[in-house]
C-alpha positions in Angstrom: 112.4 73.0 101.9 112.1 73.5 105.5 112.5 77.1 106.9 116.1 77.5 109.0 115.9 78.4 112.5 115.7 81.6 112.6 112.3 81.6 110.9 108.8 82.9 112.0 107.3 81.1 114.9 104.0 80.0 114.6 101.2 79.9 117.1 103.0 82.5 119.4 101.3 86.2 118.8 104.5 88.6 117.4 105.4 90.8 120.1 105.8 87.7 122.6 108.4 86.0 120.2 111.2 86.8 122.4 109.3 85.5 125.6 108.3 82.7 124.6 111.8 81.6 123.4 113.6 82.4 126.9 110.8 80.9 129.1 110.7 77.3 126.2 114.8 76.8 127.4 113.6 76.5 131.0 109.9 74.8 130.6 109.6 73.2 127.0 107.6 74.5 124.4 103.8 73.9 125.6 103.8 75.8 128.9 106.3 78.4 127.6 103.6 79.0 124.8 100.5 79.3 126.9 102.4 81.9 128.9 103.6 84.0 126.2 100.5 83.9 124.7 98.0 84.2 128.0 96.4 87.5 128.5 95.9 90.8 126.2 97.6 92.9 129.0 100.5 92.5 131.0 98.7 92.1 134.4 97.1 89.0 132.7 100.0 87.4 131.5 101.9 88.0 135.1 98.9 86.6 137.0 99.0 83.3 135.1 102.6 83.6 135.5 102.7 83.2 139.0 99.7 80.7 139.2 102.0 78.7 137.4 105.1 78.9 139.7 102.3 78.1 142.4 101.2 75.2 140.8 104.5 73.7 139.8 106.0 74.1 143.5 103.1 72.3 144.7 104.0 69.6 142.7 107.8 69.4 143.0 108.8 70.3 140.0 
């Protein structure tokens, strides 16, 4: 039987559960997961962060 939504999420390391759920609302569930899960620090994670935001305006998106 298939678990109900409120079940573990796999793939996205523990403490970033709750990241990775706001960001997938706004970017889908690829790019919200290789945020929440970049970087073992949170200088990391806020670097790619941005690089992100850079690349996307770049594109139009």
């Amino acid at each position: 039987m298939p678990k109900g939504k409120g079940g573990r999420v796999r793939g996205i390391v523990a403490s970033r559960v709750k990241v990775y759920e706001r960001l997938k609302a706004t970017m889908g569930k690829t790019r919200a997961a290789k945020i929440a899960n970049a970087g073992k620090t949170h200088q990391d994670r806020v670097r790619m962060a941005k690089k992100a935001a850079r690349t996307r305006k770049l594109r139009g998106e």
